[in-house]
DSSP file (Angstrom, degrees, kcal/mol; ACC not computed):
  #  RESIDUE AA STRUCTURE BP1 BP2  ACC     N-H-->O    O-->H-N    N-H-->O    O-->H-N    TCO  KAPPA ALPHA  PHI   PSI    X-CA   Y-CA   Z-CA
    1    1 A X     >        0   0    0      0, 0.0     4,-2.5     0, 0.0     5,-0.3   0.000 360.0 360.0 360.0 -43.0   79.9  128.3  215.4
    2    2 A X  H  >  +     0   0    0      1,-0.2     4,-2.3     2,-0.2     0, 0.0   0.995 360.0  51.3 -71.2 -43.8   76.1  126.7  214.6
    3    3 A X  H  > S+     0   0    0      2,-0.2     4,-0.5     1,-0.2    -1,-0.2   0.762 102.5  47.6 -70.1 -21.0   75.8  130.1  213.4
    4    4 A X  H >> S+     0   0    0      2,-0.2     3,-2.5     1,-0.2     4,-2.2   0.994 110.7  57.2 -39.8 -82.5   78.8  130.3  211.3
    5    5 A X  H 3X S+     0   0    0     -4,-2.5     4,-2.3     1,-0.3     5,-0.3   0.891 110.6  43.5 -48.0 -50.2   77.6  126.8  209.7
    6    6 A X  H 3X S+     0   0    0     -4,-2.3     4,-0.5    -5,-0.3    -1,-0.3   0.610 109.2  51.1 -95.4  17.5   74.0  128.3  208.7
    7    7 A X  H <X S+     0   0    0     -3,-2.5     4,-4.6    -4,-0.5    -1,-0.2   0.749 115.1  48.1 -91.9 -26.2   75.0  131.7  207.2
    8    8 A X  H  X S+     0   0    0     -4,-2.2     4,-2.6     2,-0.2    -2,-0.2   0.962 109.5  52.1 -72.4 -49.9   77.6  129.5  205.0
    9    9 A X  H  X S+     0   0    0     -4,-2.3     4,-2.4    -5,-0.3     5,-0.4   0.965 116.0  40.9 -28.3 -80.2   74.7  127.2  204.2
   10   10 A X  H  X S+     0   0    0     -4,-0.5     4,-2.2    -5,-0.3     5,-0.4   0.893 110.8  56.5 -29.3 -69.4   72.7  130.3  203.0
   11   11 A X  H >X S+     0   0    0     -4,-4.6     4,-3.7     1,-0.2     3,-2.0   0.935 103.7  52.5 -26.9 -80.2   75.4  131.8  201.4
   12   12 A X  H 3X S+     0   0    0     -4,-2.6     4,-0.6     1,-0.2     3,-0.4   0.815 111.3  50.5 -11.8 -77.1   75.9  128.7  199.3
   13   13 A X  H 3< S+     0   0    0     -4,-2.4     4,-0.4     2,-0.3    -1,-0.2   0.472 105.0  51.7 -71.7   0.5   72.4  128.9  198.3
   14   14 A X  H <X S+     0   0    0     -4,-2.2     4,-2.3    -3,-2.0    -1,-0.2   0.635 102.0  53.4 -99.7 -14.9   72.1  131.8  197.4
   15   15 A X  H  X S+     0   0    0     -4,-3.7     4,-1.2    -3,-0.4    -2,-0.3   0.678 107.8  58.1 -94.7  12.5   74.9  132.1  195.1
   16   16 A X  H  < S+     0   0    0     -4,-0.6     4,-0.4    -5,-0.3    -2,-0.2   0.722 104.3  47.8 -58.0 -23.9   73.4  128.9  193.4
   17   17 A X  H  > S+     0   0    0     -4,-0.4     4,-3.2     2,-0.2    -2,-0.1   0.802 112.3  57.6 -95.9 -16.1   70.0  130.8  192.7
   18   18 A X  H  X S+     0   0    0     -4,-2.3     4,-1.6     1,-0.2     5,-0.3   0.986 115.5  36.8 -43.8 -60.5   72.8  134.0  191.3
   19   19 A X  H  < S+     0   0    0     -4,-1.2    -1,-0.2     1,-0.2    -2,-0.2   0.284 116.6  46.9 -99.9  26.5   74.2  131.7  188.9
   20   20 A X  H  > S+     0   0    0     -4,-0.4     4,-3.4     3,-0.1    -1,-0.2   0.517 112.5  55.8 -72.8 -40.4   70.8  129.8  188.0
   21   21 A X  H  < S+     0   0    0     -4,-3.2     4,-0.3     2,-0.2    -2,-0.2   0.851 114.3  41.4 -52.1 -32.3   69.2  133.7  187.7
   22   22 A X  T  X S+     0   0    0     -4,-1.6     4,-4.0     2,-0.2    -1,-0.2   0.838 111.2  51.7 -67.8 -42.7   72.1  134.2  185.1
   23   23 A X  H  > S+     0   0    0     -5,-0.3     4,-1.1     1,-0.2     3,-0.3   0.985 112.0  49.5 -58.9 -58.0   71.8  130.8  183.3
   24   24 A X  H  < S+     0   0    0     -4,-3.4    -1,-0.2     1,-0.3    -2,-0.2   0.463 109.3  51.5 -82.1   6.9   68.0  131.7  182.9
   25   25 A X  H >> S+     0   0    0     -4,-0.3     4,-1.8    -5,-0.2     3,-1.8   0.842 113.7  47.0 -82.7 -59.8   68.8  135.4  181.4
   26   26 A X  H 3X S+     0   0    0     -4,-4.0     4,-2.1    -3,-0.3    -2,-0.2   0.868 109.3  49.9 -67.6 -29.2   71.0  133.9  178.9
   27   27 A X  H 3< S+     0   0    0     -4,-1.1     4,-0.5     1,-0.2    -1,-0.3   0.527 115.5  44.4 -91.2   2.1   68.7  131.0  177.8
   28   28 A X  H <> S+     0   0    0     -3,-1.8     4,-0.6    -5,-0.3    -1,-0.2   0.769 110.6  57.8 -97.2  -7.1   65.8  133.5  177.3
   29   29 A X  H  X S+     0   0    0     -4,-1.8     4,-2.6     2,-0.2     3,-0.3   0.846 110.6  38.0 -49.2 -57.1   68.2  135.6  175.7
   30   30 A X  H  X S+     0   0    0     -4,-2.1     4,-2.3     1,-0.2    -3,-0.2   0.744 112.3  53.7 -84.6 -16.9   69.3  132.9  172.9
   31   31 A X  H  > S+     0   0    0     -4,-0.5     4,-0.8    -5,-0.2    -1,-0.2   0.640 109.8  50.2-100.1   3.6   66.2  131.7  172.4
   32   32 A X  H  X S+     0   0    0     -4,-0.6     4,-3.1    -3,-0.3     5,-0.4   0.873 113.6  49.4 -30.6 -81.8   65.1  135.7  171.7
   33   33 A X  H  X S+     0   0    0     -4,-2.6     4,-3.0     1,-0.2    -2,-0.2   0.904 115.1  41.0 -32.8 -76.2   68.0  135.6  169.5
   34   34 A X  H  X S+     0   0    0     -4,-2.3     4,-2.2     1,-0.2    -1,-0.2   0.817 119.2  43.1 -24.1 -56.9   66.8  132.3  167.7
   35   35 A X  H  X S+     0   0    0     -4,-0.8     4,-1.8     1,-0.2     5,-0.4   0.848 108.6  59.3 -84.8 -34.5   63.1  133.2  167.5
   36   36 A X  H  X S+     0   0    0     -4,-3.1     4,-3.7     1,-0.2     5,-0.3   0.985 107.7  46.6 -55.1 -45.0   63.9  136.9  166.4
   37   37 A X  H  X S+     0   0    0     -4,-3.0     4,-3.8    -5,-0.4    -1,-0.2   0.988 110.0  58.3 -69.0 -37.1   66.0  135.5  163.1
   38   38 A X  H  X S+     0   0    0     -4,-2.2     4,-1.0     1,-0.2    -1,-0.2   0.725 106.5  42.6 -57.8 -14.3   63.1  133.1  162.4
   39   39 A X  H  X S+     0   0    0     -4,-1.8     4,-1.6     2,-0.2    -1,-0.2   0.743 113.8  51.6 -90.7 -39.7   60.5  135.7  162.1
   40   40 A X  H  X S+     0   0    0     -4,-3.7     4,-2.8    -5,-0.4     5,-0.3   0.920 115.7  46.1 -82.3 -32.6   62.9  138.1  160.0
   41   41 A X  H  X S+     0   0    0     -4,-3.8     4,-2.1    -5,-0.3    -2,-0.2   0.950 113.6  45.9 -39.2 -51.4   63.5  135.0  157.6
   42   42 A X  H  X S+     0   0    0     -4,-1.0     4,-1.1     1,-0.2    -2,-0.2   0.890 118.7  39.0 -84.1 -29.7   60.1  134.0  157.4
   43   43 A X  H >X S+     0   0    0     -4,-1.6     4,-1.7     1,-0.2     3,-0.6   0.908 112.8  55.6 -95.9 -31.4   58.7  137.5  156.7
   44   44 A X  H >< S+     0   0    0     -4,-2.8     3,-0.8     1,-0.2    -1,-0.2   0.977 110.5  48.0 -54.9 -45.7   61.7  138.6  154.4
   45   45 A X  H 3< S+     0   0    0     -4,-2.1     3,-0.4    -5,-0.3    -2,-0.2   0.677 106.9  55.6 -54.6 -17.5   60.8  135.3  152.3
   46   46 A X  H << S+     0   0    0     -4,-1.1    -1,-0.2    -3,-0.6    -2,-0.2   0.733  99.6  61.3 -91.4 -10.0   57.3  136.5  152.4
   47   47 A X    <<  +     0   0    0     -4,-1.7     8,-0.7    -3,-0.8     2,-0.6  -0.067  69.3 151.5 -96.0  45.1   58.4  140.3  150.7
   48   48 A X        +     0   0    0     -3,-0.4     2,-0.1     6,-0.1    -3,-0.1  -0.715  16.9 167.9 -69.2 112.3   59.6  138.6  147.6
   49   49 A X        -     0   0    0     -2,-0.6    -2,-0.0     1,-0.0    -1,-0.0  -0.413  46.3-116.9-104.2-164.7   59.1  141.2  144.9
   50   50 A X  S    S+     0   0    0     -2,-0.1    -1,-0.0     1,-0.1    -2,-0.0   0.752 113.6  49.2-102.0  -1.2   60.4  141.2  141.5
   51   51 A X  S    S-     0   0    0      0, 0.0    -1,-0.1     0, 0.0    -3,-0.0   0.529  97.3-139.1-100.9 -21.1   62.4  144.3  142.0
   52   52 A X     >  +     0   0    0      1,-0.1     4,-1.2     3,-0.0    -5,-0.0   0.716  68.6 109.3  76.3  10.9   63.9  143.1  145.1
   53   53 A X  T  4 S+     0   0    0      2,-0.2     4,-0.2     3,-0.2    -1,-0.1   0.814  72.2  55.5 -76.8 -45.5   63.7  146.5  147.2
   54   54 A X  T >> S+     0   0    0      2,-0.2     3,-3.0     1,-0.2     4,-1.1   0.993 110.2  46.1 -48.5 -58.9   61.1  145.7  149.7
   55   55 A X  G >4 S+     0   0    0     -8,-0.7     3,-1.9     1,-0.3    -2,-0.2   0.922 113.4  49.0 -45.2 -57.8   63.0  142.6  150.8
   56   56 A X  G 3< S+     0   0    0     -4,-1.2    -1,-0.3     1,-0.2    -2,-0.2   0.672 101.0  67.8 -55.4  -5.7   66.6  144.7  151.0
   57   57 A X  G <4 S+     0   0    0     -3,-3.0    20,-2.4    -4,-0.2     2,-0.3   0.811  79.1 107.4 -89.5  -8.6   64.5  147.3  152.9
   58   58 A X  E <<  +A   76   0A   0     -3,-1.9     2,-0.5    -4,-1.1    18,-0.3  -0.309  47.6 178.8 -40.9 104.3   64.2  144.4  156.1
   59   59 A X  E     -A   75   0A   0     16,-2.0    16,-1.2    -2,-0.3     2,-0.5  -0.945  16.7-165.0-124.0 109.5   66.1  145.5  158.6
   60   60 A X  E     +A   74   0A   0     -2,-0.5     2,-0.5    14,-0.2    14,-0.2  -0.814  17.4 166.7 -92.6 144.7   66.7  143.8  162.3
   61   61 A X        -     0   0    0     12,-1.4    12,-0.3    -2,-0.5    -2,-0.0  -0.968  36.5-105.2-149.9 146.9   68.2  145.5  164.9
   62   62 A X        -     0   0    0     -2,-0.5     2,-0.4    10,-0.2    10,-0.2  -0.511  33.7-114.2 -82.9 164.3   68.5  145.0  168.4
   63   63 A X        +     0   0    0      8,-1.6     8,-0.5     1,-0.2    -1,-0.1  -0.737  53.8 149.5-133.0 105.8   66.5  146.9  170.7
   64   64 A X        +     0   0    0     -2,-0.4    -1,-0.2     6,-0.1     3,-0.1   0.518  52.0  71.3-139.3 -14.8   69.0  148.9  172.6
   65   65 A X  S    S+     0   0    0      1,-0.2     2,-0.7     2,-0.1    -2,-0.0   0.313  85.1  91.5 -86.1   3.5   67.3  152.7  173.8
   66   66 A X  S >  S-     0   0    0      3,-0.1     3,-0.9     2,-0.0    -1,-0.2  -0.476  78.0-141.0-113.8  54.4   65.1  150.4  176.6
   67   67 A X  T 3  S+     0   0    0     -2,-0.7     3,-0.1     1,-0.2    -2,-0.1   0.092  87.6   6.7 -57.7 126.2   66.9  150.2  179.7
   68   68 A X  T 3  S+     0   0    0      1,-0.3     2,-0.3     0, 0.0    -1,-0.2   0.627 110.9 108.5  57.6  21.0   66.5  146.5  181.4
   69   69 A X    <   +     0   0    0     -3,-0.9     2,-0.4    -5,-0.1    -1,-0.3  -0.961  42.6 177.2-112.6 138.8   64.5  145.3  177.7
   70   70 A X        +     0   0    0     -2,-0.3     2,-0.2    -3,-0.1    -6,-0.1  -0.976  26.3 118.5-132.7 145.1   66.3  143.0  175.4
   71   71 A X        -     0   0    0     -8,-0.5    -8,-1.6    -2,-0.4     2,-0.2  -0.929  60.6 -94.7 172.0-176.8   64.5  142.0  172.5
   72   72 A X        -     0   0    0     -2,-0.2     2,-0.3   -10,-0.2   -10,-0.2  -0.528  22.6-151.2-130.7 162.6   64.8  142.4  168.5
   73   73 A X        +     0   0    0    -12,-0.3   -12,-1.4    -2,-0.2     2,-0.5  -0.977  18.3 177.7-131.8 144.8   63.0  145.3  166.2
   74   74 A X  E     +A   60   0A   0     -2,-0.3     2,-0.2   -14,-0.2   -14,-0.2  -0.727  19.8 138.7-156.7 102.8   62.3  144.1  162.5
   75   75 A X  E     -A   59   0A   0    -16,-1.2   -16,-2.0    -2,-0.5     2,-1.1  -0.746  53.4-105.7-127.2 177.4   60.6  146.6  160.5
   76   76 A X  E     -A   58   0A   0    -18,-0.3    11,-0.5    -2,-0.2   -18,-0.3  -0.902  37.2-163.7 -93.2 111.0   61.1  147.8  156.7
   77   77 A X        +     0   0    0    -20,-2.4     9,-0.2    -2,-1.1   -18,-0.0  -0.341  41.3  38.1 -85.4-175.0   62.7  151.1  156.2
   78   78 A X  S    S-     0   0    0     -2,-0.1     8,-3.6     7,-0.1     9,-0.4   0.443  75.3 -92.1  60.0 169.7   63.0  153.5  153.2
   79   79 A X  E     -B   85   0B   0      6,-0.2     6,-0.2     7,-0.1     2,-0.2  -0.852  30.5-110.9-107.3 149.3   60.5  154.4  150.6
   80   80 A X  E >>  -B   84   0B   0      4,-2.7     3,-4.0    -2,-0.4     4,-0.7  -0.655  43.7 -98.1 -78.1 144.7   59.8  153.1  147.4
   81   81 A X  T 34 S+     0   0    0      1,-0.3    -1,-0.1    -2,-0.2    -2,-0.0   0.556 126.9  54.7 -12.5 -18.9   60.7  155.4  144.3
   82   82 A X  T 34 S-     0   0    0      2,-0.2    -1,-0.3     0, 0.0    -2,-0.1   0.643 122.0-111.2-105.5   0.8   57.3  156.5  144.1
   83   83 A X  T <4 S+     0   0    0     -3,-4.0     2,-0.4     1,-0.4    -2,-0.1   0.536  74.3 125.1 113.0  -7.3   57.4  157.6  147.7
   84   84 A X  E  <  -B   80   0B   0     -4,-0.7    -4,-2.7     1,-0.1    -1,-0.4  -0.812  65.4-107.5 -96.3 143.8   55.2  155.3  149.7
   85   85 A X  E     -B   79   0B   0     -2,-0.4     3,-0.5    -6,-0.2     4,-0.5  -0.324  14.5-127.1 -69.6 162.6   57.1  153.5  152.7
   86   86 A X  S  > S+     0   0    0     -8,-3.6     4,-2.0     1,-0.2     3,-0.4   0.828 105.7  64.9 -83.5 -12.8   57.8  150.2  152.4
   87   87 A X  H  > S+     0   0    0    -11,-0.5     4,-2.1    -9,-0.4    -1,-0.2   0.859 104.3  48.1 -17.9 -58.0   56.0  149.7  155.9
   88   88 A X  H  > S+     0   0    0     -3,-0.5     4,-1.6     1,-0.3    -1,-0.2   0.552 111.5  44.0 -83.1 -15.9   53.2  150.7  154.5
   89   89 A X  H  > S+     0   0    0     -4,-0.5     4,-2.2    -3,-0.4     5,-0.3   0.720 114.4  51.2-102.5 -24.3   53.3  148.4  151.3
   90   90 A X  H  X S+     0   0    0     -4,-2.0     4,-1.6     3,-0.2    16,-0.3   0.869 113.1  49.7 -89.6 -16.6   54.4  145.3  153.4
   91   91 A X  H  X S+     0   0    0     -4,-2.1     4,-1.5     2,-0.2     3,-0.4   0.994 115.5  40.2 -57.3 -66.8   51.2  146.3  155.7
   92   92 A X  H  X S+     0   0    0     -4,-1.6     4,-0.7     1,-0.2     3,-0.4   0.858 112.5  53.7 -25.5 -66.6   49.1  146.5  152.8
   93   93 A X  H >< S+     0   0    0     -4,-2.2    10,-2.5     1,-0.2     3,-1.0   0.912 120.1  39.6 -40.9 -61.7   50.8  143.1  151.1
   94   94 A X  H 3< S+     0   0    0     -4,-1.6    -1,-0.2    -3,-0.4    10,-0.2   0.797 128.0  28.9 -83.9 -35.2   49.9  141.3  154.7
   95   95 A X  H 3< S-     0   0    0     -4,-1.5    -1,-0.3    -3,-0.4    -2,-0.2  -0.112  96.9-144.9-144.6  19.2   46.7  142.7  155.3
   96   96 A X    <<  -     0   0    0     -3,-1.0     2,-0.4    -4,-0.7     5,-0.2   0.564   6.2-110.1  49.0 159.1   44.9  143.6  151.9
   97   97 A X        -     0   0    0      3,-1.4     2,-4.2    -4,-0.1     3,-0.5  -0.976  37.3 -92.4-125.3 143.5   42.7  145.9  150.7
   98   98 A X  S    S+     0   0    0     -2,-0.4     3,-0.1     1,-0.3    -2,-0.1   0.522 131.7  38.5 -52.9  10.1   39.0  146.0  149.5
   99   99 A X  S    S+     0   0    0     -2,-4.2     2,-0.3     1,-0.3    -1,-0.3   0.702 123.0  39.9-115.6 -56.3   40.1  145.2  146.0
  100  100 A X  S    S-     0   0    0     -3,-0.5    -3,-1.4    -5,-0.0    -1,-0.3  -0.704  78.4-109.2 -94.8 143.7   43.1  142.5  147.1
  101  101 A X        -     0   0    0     -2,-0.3    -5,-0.2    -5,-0.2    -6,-0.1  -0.625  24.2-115.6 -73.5 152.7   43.7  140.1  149.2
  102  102 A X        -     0   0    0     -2,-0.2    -8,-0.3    -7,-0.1    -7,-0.2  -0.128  17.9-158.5 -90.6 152.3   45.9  140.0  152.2
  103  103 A X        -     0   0    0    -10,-2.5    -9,-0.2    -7,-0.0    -1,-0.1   0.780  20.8-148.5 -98.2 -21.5   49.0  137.2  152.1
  104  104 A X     >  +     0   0    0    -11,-0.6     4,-4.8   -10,-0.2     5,-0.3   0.647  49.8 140.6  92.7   3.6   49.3  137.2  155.4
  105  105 A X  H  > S+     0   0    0      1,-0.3     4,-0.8     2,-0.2   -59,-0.1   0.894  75.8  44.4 -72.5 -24.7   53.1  136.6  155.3
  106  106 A X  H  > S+     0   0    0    -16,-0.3     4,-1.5     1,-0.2     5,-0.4   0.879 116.6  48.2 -89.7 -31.0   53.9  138.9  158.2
  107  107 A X  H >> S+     0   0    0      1,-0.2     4,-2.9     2,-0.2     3,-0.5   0.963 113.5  48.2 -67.7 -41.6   50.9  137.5  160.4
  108  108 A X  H 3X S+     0   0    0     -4,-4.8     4,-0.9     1,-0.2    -1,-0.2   0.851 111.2  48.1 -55.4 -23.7   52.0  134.1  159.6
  109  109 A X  H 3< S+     0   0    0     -4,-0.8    -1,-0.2    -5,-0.3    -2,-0.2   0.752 111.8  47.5 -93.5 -12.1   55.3  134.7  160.4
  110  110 A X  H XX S+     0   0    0     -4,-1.5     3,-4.3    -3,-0.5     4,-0.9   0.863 102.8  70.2 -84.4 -56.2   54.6  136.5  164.0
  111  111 A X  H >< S+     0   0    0     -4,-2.9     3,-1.7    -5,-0.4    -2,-0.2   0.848  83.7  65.6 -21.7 -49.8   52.3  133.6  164.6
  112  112 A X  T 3< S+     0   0    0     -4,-0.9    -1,-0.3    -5,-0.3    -2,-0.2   0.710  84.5  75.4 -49.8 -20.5   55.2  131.5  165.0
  113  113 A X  T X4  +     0   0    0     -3,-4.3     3,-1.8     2,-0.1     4,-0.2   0.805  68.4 118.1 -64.2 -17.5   56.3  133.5  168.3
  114  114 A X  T << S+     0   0    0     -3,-1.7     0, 0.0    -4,-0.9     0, 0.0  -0.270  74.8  18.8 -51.2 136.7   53.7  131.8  170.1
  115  115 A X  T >> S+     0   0    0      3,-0.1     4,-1.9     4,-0.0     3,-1.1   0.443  79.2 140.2  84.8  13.1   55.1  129.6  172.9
  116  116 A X  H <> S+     0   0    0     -3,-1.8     4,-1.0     1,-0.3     5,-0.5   0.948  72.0  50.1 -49.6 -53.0   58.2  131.5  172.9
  117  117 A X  H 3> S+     0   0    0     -4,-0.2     4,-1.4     1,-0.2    -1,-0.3   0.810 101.8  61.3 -60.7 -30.4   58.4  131.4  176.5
  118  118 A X  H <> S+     0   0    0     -3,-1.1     4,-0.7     2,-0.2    -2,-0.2   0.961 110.8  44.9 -24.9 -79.5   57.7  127.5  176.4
  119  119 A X  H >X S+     0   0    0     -4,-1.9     3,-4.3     1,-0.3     4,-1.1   0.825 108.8  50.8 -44.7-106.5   61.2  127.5  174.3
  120  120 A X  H 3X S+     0   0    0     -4,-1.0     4,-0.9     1,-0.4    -1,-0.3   0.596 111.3  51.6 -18.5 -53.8   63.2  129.8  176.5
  121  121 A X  H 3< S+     0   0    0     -4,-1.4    -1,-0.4    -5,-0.5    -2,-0.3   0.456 113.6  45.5 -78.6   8.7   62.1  127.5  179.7
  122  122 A X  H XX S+     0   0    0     -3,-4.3     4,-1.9    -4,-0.7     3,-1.7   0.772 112.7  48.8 -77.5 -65.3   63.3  124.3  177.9
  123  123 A X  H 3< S+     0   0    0     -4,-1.1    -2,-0.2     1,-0.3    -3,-0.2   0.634 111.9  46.2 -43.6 -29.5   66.1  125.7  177.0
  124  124 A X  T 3< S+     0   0    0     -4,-0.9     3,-0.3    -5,-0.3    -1,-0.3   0.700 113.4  53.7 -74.3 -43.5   66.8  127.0  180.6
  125  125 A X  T X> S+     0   0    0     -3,-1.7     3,-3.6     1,-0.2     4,-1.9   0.980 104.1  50.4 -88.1 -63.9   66.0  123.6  181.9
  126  126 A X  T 3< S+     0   0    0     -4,-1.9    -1,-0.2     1,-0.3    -2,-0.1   0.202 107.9  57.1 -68.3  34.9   68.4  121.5  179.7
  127  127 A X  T 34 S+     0   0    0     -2,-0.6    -1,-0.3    -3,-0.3    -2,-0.2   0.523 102.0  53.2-102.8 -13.7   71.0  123.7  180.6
  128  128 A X  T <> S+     0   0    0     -3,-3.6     4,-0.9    -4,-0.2     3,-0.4   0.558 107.0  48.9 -68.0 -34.9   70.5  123.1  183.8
  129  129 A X  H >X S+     0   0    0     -4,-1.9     4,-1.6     1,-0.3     3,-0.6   0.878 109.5  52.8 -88.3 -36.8   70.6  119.2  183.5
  130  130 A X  H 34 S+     0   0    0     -5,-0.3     4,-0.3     1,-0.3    -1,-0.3   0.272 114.7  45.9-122.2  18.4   73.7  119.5  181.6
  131  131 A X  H 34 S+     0   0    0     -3,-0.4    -1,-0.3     2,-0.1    -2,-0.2   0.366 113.7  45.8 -11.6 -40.4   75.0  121.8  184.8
  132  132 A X  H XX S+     0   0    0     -4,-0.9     3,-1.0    -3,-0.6     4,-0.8   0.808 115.7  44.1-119.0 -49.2   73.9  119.7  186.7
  133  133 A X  G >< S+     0   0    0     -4,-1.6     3,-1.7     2,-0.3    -3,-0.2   0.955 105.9  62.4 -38.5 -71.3   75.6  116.4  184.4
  134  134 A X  G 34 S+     0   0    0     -4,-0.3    -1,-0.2     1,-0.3    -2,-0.2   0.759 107.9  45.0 -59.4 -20.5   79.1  118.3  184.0
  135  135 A X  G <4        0   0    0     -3,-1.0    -1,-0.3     1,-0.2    -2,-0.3   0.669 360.0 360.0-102.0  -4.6   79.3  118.1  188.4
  136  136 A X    <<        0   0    0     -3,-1.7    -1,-0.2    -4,-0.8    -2,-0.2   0.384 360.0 360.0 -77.9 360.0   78.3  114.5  188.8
């Protein structure tokens, strides 16, 4: 019997630390999710041209070939008409050339990732409190 009583103990706690390992997959997940659209916002708003091609060439897509990775890919595809990719012009545009200056809009907008992991364990913790709320 006393052994009975501590494998159920155990048991118990260890499916609480299953479904706290799940809660904290899903809250770094959405705040992945979050941080990923802010970064393709901010850097599409920084490839404002007047022709409007670079910006339609902004593409996110989730990150799917990368077995036990989840995460976001947010590059420019295609070429412009004259052939150059637009990679290569939004590099330029961000990062200058000995003639121009750089705008910086992609750097600025990666800058913003910083603390990401900060975010994703807030987020993890007040779900937890409000787990924790909904059984009291």
């Amino acid at each position: 019997m006393w052994n009975d009583g501590i494998s159920k103990e155990l048991n118990d706690y260890l499916e609480t630390l299953i479904d706290k390992s799940a809660l904290a997959e899903q809250s770094v997940k959405e705040q992945i999710d979050i941080d990923a659209e802010e970064l393709y916002k901010a850097v599409e708003a920084g490839s404002d041209s007047k022709s409007g091609r670079m910006k339609g060439s902004l593409k996110k897509r989730e990150i799917t070939d990368r077995d036990k990775w989840y995460g976001w890919s947010i590059t420019f595809d295609g070429n412009h008409p004259d052939g150059t990719p637009y990679q290569k012009i939004a590099n330029i545009r961000n990062y200058g050339t000995s003639k121009t200056k750089g705008t910086r809009f992609i750097s600025r907008a990666i800058r913003k990732l910083k603390g990401l992991d900060a975010r994703a364990a807030e987020r993890f913790e007040n779900k937890m409190k409000g787990e924790y709320n909904a059984d009291n």
